[in-house]
C-alpha positions as CSV (number, residue, x, y, z in Angstrom):
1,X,24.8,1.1,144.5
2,X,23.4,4.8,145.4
3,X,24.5,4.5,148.9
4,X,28.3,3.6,148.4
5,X,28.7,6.4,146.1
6,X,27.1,8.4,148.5
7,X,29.5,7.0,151.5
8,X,32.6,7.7,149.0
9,X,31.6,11.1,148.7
10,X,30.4,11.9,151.8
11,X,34.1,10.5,153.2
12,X,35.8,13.0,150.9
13,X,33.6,15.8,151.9
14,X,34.6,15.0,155.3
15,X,38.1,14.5,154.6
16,X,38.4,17.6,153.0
17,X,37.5,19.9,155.7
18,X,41.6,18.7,157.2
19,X,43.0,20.7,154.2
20,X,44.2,23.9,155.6
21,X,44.7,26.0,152.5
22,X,42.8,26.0,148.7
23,X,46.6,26.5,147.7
24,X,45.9,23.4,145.5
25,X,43.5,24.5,143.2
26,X,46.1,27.2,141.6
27,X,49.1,24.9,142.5
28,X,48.0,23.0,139.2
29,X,48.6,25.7,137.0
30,X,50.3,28.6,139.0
31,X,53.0,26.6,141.6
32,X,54.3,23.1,140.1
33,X,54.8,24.7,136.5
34,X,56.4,28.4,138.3
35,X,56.8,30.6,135.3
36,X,53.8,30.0,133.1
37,X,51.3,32.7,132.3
38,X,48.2,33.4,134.0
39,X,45.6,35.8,133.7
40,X,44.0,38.5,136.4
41,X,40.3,37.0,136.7
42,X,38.6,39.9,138.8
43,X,37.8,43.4,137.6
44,X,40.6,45.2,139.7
45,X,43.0,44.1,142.0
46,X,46.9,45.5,143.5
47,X,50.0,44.3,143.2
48,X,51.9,45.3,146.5
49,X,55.6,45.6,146.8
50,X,55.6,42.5,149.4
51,X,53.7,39.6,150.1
52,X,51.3,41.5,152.7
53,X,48.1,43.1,152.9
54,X,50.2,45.6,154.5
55,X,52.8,46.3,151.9
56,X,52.8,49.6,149.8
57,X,50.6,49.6,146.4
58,X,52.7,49.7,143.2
59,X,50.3,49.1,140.8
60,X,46.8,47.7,139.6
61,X,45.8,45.5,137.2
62,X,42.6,44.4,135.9
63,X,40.4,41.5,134.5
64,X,42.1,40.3,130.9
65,X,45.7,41.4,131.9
66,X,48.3,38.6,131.3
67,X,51.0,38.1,134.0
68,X,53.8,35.6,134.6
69,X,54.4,33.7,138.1
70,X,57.8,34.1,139.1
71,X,57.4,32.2,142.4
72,X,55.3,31.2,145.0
73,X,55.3,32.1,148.6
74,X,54.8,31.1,152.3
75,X,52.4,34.0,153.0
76,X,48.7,33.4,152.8
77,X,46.2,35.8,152.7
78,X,42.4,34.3,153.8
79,X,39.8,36.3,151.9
80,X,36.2,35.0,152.3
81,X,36.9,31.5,153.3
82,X,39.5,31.1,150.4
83,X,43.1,30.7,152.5
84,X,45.7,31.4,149.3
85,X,49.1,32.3,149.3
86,X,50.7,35.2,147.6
87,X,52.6,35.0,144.6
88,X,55.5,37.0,143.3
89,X,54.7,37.9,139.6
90,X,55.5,39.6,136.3
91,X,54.5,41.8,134.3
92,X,54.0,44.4,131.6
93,X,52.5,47.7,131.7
94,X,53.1,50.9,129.6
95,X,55.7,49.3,127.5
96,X,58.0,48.1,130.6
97,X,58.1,44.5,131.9
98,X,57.5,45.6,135.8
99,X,57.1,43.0,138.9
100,X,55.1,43.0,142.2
101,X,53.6,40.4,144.5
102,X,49.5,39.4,144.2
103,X,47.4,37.5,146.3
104,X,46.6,34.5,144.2
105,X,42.4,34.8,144.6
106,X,43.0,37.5,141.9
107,X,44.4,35.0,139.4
108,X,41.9,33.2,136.8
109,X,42.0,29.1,137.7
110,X,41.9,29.2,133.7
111,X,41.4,30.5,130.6
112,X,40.5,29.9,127.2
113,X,41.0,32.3,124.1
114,X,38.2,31.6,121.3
115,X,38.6,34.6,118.5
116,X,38.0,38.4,120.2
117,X,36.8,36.4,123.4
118,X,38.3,34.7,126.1
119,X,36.2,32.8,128.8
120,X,38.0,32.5,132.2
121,X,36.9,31.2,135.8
122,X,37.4,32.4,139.1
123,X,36.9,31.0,142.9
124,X,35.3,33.9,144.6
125,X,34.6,32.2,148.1
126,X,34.0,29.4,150.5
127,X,31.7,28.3,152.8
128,X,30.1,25.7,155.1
129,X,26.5,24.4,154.3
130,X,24.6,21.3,155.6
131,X,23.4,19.3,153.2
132,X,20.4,16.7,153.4
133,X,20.8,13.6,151.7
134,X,17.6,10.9,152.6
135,X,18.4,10.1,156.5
136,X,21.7,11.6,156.7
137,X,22.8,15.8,157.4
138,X,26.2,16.6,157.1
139,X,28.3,19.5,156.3
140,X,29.9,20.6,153.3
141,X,32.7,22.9,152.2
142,X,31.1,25.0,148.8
143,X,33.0,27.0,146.7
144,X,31.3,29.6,144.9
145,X,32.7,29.6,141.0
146,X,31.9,31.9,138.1
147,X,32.1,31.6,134.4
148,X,33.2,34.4,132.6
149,X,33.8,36.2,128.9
150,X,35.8,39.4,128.1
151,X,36.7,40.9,124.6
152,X,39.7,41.9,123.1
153,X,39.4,45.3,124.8
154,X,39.1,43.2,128.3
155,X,35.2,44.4,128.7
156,X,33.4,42.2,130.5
157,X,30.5,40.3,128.0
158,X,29.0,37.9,130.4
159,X,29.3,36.1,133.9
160,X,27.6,33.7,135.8
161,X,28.3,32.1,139.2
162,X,27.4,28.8,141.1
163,X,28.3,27.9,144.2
164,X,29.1,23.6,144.7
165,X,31.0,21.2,147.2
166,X,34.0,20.2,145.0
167,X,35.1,17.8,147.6
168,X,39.2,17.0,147.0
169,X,38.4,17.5,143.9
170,X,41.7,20.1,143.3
171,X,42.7,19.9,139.4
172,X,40.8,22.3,136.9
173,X,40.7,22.6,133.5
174,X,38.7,24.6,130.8
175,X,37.5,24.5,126.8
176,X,35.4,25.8,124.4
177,X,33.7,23.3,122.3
178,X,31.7,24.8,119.8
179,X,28.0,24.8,120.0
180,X,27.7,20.9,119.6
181,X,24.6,21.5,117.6
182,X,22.6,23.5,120.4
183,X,20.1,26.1,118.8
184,X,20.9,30.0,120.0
185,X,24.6,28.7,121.0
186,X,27.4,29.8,119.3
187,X,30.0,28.6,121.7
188,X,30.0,25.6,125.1
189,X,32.4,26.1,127.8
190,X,33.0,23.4,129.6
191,X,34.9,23.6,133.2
192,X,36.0,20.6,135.2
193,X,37.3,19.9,138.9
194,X,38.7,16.4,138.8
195,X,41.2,14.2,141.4
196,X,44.4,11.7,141.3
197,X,42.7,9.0,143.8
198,X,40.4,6.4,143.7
199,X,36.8,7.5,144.8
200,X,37.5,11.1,144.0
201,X,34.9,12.4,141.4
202,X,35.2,14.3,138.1
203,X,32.8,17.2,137.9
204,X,32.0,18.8,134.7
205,X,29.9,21.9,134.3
206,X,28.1,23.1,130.6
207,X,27.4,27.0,129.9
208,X,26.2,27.7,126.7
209,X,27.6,31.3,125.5
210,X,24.7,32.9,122.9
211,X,26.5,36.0,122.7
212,X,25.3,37.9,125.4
213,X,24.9,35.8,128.5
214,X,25.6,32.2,129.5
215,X,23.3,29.5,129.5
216,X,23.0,26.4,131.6
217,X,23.3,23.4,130.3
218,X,22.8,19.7,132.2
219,X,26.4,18.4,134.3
220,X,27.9,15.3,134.9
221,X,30.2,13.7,136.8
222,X,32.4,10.4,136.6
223,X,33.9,8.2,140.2
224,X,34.8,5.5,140.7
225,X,37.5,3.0,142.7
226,X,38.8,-0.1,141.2
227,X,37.6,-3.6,141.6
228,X,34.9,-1.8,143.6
229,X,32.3,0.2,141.3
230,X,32.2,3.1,138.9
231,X,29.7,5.4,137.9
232,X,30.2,7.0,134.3
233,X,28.3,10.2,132.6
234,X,28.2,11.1,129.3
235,X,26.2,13.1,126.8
236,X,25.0,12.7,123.4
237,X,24.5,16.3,121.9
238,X,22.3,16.9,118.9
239,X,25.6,17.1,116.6
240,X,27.5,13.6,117.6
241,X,26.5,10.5,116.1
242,X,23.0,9.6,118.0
243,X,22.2,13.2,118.9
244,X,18.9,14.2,118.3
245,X,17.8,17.7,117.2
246,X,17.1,20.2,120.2
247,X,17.9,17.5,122.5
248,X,20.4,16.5,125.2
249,X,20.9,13.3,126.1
250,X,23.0,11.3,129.1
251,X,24.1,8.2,129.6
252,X,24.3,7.0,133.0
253,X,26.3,3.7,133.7
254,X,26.6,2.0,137.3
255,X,28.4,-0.8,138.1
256,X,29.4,-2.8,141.3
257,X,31.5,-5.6,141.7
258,X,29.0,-8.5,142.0
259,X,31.9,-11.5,143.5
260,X,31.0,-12.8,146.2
261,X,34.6,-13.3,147.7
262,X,36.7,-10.5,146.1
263,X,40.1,-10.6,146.7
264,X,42.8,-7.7,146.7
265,X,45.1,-10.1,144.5
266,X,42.3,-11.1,142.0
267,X,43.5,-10.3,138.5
268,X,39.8,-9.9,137.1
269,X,36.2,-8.5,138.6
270,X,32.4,-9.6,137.8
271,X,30.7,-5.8,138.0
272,X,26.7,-6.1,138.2
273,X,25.8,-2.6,134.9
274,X,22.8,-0.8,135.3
275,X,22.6,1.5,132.3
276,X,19.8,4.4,132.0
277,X,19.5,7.2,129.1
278,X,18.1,10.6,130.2
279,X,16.6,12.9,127.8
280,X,16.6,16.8,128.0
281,X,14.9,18.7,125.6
282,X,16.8,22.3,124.7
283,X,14.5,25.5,123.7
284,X,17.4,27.5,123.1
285,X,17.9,29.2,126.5
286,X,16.8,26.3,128.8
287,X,16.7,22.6,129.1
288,X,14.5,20.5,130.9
289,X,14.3,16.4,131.8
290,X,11.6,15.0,129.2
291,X,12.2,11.3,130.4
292,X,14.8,8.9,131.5
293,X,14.7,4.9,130.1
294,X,16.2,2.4,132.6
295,X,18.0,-0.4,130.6
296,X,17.8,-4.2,132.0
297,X,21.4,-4.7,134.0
298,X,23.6,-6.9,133.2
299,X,27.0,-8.5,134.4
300,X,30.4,-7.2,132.7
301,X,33.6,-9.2,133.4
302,X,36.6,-6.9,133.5
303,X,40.4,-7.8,134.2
C-alpha cells in the first residue's frame, strides 16, 4: 500500500517539474475570478507603470493593503525560482482610487480576517532538493510558504515559514478555526494545497497562534484514485466529540482495492482498510507522538 502512494506521488513530483510557470497557484484566486480583492503579503513592494521590472515606480504599497485585480498579463517576472506573471491592479491611497501594475509574488495566496488580526500566506521561493525515500533518490520542486498575522494598523505580530514539495498540488485555501480546545491557543490557522485529479494529494498544514508567535501543530494529508486506493487523515482535537484533553489525535485510513480481476467498467470495488489512531500529546507550545494503535484490517465493499 506504502509503495503505490509513494509511486503516485513520486509521478506527480515528476510531472510537475513540465509546468513552466507557478501562475496557477494565484490563478485560483487572482486570474479566473479577475476583479476580486487581494491583499499585498510582503512588507514593501512597487507598483510600476507597466508590466516590467523596467517600468517607472508610481507607488508602493505594503503588507495589509487591500487591492483589486483588474487583469492579468502575459509578462512574467522569475524571482527566486517563482516564474509569476504581472498583474494590472487597483487601488486606493490617500483618499484616491489609483492603478498600477505588480508582480504577482507580492500578492498574499490568502487571507483570513479574525477580529483586529488577519493571518495571510505568501510563496516566497522555489527550489530543487533530492529527496531519499528507502531505495529510491529523486528530485523535488519545494516551495518555501509562510504563515503570517498583522493587526489592524498592518504591524506585523508573527510569521513563520516552511519550505515543502507541493507536487500539482495548485488550489489554496485558508481559515481560522478557533483553538479546538488546545491549551495556550487562542486561534488555529489552517492552510491547504489541494488538486482536481485523481492521485493528486490534499495537504493541510496546523499553526497554532498564542498571541505572539505561531505554533506547530501535527499535518495531514488525504489522496487517493478511484477504484484503486485512498488514504484519508483526520484529527480528533481535545474539543470534538472523542477528543481528549491536551491531546491530538489522527486517524489514518488505507485502503486498496483487493479484486483480483478489476475491471474499468465494474460498478462496485472490494478495498482491503487498514486503520491506525496516532496520539500526540500538546504541552501548550509543542506536540509530540506518544503512541500509534494499528487496528485489525478489514474488507469494505464500495459501489
Amino acid at each position: 500500500m506504502k509503495k503505490t502512494i509513494l509511486l503516485l506521488l513520486f509521478s506527480n513530483l515528476i510531472f510537475s517539474q513540465e509546468t513552466p510557470s507557478e501562475n496557477f497557484f494565484w490563478e485560483y484566486n487572482y486570474n479566473i475570478n479577475i476583479g476580486i480583492e487581494g491583499v499585498i503579503g510582503v512588507k514593501n513592494c512597487y507598483v510600476r507603470q507597466d508590466s516590467t521590472a523596467n517600468s517607472q515606480l508610481v507607488d508602493s504599497l505594503q503588507i495589509g493593503d487591500k487591492i483589486k485585480v483588474i487583469k492579468n498579463t502575459n509578462e512574467n517576472l522569475n524571482i527566486k525560482g517563482l516564474n509569476l506573471s504581472w498583474v494590472e491592479i487597483e487601488y486606493k491611497k490617500t483618499n484616491q482610487i489609483k492603478t498600477g501594475f505588480l508582480w504577482k509574488g507580492f500578492i498574499a495566496l490568502g487571507s483570513t480576517k479574525n477580529g483586529n488580526t488577519t493571518f495571510l500566506t505568501t510563496i516566497n521561493s522555489k527550489y530543487r532538493k533530492k529527496i531519499q525515500e528507502n531505495d529510491t533518490e529523486y528530485e523535488a520542486e519545494f516551495y518555501k510558504i509562510s504563515v503570517k498575522v498583522i493587526d489592524n494598523k498592518n504591524e506585523i505580530l508573527g510569521e513563520k515559514s516552511f519550505a515543502k514539495p507541493l507536487s500539482e498540488s495548485n488550489f489554496f485555501e485558508n481559515s481560522t478555526v478557533g483553538n479546538w480546545g488546545l491549551k495556550n491557543i487562542t486561534d488555529v490557522y489552517r492552510i491547504s494545497f489541494s488538486g482536481q485529479a485523481c492521485g493528486i494529494p490534499t495537504y493541510y498544514f496546523y499553526f497554532g497562534w498564542n498571541g505572539k508567535s505561531f505554533q506547530s501543530i501535527p499535518e495531514k494529508y488525504n489522496v487517493g484514485d478511484a477504484g484503486v486506493f485512498y488514504h484519508n487523515e483526520e484529527f480528533i482535537f481535545p474539543k470534538e466529540k472523542g477528543g481528549l484533553a491536551n491531546t491530538i489525535i489522527k486517524i489514518i485510513t488505507e485502503a486498496e482495492n483487493s479484486d483480483e480481476n478489476s475491471d474499468d467498467d465494474i460498478e462496485s470495488y472490494t478495498f482491503l482498510v487498514t486503520k491506525s489512531k496516532e496520539y500526540y500529546s500538546w504541552d501548550g507550545e509543542n506536540f509530540k507522538r506518544i503512541k500509534t494503535i494499528k487496528m485489525k484490517p478489514y474488507l469494505e465493499k464500495e459501489d
